[in-house]
C-alpha positions in Angstrom: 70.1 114.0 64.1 71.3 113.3 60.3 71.2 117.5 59.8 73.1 117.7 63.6 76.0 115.5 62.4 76.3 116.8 59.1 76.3 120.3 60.3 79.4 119.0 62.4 81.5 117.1 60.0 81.1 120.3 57.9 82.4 122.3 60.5 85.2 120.2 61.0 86.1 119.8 57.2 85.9 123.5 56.9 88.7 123.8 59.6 90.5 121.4 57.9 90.5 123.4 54.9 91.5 126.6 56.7 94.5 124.8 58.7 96.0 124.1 55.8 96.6 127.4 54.5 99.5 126.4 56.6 102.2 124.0 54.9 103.9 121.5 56.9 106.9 122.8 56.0 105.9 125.8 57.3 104.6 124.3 60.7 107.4 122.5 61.3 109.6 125.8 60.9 107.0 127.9 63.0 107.8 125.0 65.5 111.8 125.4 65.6 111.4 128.7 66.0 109.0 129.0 69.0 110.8 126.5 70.6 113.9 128.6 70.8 111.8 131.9 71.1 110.7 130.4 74.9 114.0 128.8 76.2 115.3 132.4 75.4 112.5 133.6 77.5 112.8 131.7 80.5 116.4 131.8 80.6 116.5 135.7 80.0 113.0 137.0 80.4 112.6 138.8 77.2 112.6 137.2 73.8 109.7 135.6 72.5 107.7 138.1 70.5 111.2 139.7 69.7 112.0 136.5 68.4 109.2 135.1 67.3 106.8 138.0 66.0 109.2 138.8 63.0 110.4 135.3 61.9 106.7 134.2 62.1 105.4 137.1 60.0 108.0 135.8 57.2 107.0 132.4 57.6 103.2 133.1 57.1 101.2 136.3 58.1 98.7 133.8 59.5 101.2 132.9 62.6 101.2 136.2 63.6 101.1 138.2 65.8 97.9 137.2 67.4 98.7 133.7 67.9 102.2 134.2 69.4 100.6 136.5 72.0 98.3 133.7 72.8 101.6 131.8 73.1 103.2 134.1 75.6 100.4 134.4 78.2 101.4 130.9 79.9 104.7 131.2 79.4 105.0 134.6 81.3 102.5 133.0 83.8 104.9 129.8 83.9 107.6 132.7 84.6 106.3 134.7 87.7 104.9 131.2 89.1 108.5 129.7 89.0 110.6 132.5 90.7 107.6 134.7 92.2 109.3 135.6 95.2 112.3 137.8 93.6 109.6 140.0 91.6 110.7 143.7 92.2 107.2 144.6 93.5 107.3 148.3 93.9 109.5 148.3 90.4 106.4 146.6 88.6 103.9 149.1 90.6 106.0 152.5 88.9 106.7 150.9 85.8 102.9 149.7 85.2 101.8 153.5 86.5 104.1 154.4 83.5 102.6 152.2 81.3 99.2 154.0 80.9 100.7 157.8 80.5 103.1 156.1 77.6 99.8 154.0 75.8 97.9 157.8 75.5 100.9 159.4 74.4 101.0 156.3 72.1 98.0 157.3 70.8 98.9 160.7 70.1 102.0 159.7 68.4 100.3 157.5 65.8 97.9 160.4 65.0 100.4 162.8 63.9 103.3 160.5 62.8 103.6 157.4 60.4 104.3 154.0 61.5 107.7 153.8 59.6 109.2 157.4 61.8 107.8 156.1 64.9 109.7 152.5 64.6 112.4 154.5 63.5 112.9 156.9 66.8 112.0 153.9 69.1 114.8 151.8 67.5 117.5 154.3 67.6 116.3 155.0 71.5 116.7 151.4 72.2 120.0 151.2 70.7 121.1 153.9 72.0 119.9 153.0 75.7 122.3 149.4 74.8 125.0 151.0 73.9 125.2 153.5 77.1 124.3 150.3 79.6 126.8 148.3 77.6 129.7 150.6 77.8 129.6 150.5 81.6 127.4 153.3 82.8 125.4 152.3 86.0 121.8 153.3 85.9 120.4 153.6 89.5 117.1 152.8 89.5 114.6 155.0 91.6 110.6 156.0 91.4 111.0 158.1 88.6 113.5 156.4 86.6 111.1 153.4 87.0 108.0 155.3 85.7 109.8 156.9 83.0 110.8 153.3 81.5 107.4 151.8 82.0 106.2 155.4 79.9 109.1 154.6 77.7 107.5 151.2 77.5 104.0 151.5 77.3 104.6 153.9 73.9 107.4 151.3 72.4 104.2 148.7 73.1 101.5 150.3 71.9 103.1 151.7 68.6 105.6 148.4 68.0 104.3 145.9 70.3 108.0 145.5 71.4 108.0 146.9 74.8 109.9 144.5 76.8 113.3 146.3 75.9 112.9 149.2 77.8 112.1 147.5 81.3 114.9 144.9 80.4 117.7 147.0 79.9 116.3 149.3 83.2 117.0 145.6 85.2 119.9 144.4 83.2 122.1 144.6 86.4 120.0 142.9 88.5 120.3 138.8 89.4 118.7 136.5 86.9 115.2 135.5 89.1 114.7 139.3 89.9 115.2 140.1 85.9 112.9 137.3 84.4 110.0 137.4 87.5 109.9 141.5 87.4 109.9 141.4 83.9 106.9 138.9 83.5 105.0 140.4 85.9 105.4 143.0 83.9 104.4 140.8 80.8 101.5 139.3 82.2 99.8 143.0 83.4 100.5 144.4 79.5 99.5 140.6 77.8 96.3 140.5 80.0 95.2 144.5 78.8 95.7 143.5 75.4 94.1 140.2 75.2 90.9 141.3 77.2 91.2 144.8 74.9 91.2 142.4 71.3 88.7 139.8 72.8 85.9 142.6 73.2 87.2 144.0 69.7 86.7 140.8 68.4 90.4 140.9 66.8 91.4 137.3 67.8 89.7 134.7 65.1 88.9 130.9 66.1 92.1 130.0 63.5 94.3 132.2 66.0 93.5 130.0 68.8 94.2 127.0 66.9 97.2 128.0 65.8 98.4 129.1 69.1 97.3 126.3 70.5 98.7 124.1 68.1 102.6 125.7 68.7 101.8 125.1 72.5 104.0 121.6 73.1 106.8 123.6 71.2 106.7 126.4 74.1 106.6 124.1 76.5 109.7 122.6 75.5 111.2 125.4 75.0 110.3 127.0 78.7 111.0 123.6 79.6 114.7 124.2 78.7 115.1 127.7 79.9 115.2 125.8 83.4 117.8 123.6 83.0 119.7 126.6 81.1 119.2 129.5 83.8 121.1 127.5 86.6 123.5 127.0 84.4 124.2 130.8 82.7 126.7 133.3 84.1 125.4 136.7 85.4 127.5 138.6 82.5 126.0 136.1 80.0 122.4 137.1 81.5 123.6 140.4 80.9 124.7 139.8 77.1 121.3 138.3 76.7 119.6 141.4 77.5 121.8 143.5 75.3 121.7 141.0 72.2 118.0 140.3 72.4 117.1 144.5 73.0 119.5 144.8 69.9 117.2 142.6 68.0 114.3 144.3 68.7 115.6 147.7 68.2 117.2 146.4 64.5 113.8 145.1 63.8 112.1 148.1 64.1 114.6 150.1 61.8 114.1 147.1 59.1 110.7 147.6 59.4 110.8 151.1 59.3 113.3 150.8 56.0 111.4 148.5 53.9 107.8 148.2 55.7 
C-alpha cells in the first residue's frame, strides 16, 4: 500500500516538475493569446492555429503545436454544433475529395523541395489569391473550383499546417453561419485525420494533453465571445476578417521561410 502511494505522489511530483518548464508569465501570456485566437474563430471561422501556432511557438516550443490542435478540436466541434444547419454540404464533400489528392502531392513536394521554398510558394499563393478576392473579382464556386481549393488545401496543410486559408477565401462571399459552419466542418474532418494519424504515431506526449487542457477555460471564453461578437459584425467586416487573418497566415509562412 506504502510502495502504491509512493509510486503516486512520485508521479504527481514528477508532473509538477515538468509543468513548470512553463513560467507563469508565460502561461498567463499563452492564456491572452488563446483567448483571442477563439473569439477570432467563432466570429470568423478561421484563426486559431493562425493565431495561435506562431505566437505560441515564441512563447515556449512546449505550447506548440500539438497542444493548440488539441485546443481546436472542441472549438470547431462547438462551431458546426452552433450553426449546423448552414454547412455547405456538397462544398465540404469536393473540398474534402480535394483534400486527399493535395496530402499525396504534399508528400511529394516535401521529398524534392525544402521546407523554407515550399512556405515560400504557399505564402505568395495565398497572398496572391487575397489580393485578387480583395480587389473585387467574384469567384463562382462550382465542383471543380471546390476540389481544386480543398487540393490547394490539403498541400498548404500537410506541408504548413495552415490550410484553412484556401477554403476561407473560396467562401469569403458567402453569409457569416455558411462561412464559419462550412469551414469547421471542414476543420473537424482534417483535425480528426491528424489527431487519430499522431495518436497511433505516438506524437502527442501526456504534457501535450495537459497543456491543452490546461488553456481550455481560456477557449472557452474566447468561443464564448465569438457569439456575442458574430450577431453583432457586418458582412464586409466578416469579409475583412477573412482577408486579414489569410494575410497572416500567408506572412507567416514567408517569415518562416526567411529566417526559419
Amino acid at each position: 500500500m506504502i510502495g502504491i502511494r509512493g509510486a503516486i505522489l512520485g508521479r504527481l511530483a514528477a508532473a509538477k516538475v515538468e509543468i513548470l518548464e512553463i513560467e507563469l508569465i508565460e502561461f498567463a501570456a499563452a492564456a491572452v493569446i488563446v483567448f483571442v485566437a477563439a473569439a477570432a474563430q467563432g466570429t470568423v471561422g478561421l484563426g486559431f492555429n493562425i493565431v495561435a501556432v506562431p505566437a505560441m511557438s515564441l512563447i515556449n516550443p512546449l505550447l506548440a503545436p500539438v497542444p493548440q490542435l488539441i485546443l481546436s478540436l472542441p472549438q470547431v466541434i462547438a462551431l458546426v454544433v452552433r450553426e449546423h444547419t448552414e454547412v455547405d454540404r456538397t462544398g465540404v464533400l469536393w473540398i474534402l475529395l480535394g483534400r486527399l489528392p493535395g496530402a499525396a502531392l504534399g508528400v511529394w513536394l516535401l521529398s524534392v523541395a525544402t521546407q523554407g521554398m515550399l512556405d515560400m510558394i504557399i505564402g505568395l499563393l495565398v497572398l496572391a489569391a487575397v489580393i485578387v478576392l480583395a480587389s473585387g473579382v467574384h469567384l463562382t464556386r462550382n465542383r471543380s473550383i471546390e476540389f481544386g481549393a480543398g487540393v490547394f488545401a490539403g498541400v498548404a496543410s500537410y506541408v504548413s499546417t495552415i490550410g484553412g486559408p484556401p477554403v476561407a477565401l473560396l467562401y469569403s462571399r458567402e453569409e457569416g453561419p455558411t462561412i464559419r459552419a462550412t469551414l469547421g466542418l471542414v476543420f473537424l474532418m482534417g483535425m480528426s485525420v491528424t489527431l487519430t494519424v499522431r495518436i497511433v504515431a505516438g506524437d502527442i506526449t501526456r504534457m501535450d494533453v495537459v497543456y491543452g487542457l490546461s488553456l481550455m477555460p481560456a477557449a472557452a471564453m474566447g468561443f464564448a465571445l465569438s457569439s456575442w461578437i458574430k450577431e453583432r459584425i457586418a458582412p464586409s467586416h466578416l469579409r475583412l476578417g477573412v482577408f486579414v487573418l489569410s494575410s497572416l497566415a500567408a506572412v507567416a509562412l514567408l517569415g518562416r521561410a526567411a529566417f526559419g
